[in-house]
C-alpha positions in Angstrom: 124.6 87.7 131.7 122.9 89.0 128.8 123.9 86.0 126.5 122.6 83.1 129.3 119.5 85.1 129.3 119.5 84.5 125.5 120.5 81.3 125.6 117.5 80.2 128.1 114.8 82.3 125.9 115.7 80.4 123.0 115.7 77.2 125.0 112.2 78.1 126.6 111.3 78.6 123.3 112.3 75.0 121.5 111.0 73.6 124.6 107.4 75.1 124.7 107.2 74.1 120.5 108.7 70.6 122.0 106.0 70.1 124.5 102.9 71.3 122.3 104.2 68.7 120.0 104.3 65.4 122.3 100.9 67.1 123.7 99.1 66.9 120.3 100.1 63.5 119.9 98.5 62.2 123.4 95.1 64.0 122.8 96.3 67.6 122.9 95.5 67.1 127.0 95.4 70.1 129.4 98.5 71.0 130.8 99.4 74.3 133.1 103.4 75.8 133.0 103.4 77.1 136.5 103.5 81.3 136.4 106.5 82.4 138.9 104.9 83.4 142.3 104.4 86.6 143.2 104.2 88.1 140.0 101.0 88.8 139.9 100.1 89.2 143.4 97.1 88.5 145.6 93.9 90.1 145.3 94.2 91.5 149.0 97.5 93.0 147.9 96.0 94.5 144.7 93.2 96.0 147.5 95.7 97.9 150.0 96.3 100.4 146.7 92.6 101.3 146.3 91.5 101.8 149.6 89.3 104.5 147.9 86.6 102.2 146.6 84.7 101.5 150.4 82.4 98.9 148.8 83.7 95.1 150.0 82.5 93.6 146.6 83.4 96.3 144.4 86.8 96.6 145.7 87.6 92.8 145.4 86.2 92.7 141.7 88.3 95.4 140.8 91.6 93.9 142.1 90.9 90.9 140.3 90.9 93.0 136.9 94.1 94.7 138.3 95.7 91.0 138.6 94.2 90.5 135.2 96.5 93.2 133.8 99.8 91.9 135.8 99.3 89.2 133.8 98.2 90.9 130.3 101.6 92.7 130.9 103.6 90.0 131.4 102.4 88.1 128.5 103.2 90.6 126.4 106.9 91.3 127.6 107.5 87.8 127.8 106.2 86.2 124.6 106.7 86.8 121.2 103.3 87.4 119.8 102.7 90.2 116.9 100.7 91.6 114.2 97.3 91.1 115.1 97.2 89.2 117.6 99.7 91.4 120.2 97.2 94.6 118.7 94.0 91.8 120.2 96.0 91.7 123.4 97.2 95.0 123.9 93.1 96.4 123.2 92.0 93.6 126.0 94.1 94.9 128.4 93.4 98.5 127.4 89.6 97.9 128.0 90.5 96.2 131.0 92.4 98.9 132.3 89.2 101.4 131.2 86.4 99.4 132.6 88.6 99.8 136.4 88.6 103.5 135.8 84.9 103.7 135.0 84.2 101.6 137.7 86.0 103.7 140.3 84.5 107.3 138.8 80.7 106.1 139.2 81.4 104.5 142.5 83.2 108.2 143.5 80.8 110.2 142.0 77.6 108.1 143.9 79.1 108.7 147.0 79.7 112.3 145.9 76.4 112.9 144.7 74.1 110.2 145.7 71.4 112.2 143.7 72.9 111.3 140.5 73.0 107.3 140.5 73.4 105.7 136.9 71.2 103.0 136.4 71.0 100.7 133.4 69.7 101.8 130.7 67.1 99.3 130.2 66.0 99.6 133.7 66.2 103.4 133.4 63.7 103.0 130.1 60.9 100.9 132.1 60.9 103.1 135.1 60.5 106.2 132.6 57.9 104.6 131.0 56.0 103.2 133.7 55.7 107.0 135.4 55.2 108.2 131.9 58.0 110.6 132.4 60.0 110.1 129.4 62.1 113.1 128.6 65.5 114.5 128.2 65.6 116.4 131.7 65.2 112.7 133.2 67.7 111.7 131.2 70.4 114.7 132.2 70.0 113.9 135.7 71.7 110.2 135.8 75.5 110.0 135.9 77.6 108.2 133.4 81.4 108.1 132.9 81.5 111.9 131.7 79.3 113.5 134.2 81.2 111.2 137.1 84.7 112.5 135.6 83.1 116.2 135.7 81.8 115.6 139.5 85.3 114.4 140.1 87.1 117.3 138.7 84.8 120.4 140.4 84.9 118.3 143.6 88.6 118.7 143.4 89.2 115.0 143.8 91.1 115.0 140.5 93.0 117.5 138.3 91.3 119.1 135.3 95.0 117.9 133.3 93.9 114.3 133.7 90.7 114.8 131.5 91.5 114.1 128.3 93.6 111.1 129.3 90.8 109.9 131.1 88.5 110.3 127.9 91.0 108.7 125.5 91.2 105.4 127.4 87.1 105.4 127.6 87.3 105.8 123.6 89.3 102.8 123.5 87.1 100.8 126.2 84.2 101.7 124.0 85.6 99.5 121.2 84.7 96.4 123.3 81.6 96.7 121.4 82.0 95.4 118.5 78.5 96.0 116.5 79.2 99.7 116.9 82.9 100.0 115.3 83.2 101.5 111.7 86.1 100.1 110.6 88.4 96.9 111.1 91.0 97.3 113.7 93.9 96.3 112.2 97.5 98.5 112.9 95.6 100.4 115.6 97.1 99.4 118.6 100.6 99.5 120.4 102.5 98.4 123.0 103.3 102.0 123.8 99.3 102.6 124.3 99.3 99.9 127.0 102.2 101.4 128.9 100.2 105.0 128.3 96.7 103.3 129.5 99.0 102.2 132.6 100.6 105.2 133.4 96.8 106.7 133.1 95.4 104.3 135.4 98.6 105.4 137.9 98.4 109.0 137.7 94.2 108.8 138.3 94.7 106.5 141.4 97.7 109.0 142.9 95.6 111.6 142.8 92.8 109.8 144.2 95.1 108.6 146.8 96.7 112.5 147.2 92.6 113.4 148.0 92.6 111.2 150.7 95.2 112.3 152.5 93.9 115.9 152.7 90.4 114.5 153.6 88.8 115.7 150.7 87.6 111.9 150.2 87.1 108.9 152.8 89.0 106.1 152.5 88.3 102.8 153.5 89.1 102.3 156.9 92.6 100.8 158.1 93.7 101.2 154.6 94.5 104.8 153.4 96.7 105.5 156.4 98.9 102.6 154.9 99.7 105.4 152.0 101.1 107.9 154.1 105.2 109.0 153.8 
């Protein structure tokens, strides 16, 4: 078994450099290699494991990014890309993974504490200056990805042990920025810190998933009841 599967990657192989070369010869045309069904799934699948995020749209835009990483994932165990492109890849999907988690801590944390609403900053600036009320209280009061994550944790929603997990792949979605990175990121990133980002993104939803079942947290309805043993 081992050997045919061999045998067919190296086949796949001469016969994807095979087909890029007639391609280029006829205009380099578009032409789609059909991904095996079901391995990334449907959105509404993606949906039945967050059934903590109650917003229609929200929910739905964040099983797309969740199809997004079946797919980063699969790339990347099926293909033989490396050096600085794989780290390219392996950051994407890292940032992918750490914009969900962002997303699902402010939309927790304004349901939590509706008080607390992060706004834009730029939005957050005008309305400051328009009341003339420019000052670091103002400021303390809105709620980014730390204060959510801190809301989470004295709510009891999440476990205090997940923090720093939590924090390093936020560091790494912060790199999407790329005016505000010191140094060039070259032999940075691993496939190991994808699987790690993963396991993160598992762990946080579990325990999300855990809080709805003892009520500390509504679930979407129809949905969270889906979880139970």
């Amino acid at each position: 078994m081992e050997q045919e599967i061999e045998n067919i990657v190296e086949l796949i192989g001469e016969q994807l450099k095979n087909l890029e070369s007639k391609l280029k010869k006829v205009g380099d045309r578009r032409t789609q290699i059909k991904i095996p069904e079901g391995l990334i799934g449907t959105a509404n699948t993606h949906r039945r494991f967050i059934p903590f995020i109650i917003d229609d749209d929200l929910q739905s835009n964040i099983a797309y990014h969740l199809m997004l990483d079946r797919i980063l994932y699969w790339f990347l165990k099926r293909f033989g890309v490396y050096l600085t492109i794989e780290q390219m890849l392996i950051k994407i999907a890292i940032v992918n993974i750490g914009n969900i988690i962002e997303s699902v801590i402010l939309h927790l944390a304004k349901r939590l504490r509706p008080e607390q609403v992060q706004i834009g900053f730029y939005r957050r600036l005008t309305n400051m200056v328009k009341r003339k009320i420019w000052n670091q209280k103002s400021e303390e009061k809105q709620v980014g990805f730390h204060k959510g994550k801190t809301i989470l944790i004295k709510e009891k929603i999440i476990k205090r042990s997940i923090k720093k997990d939590l924090e390093w792949v936020w560091g790494i979605r912060c790199k999407q920025h790329l005016e505000s990175l010191k140094k060039k990121e070259y032999e940075i990133y691993e496939r190991k810190d994808y699987i790690k980002a993963q396991n993160i993104w598992n762990e946080f939803s579990d325990q999300l998933l855990e809080a709805g079942k003892k009520k500390k947290l509504v679930m979407k309805d129809g949905l969270w009841n889906l979880f139970d043993d």
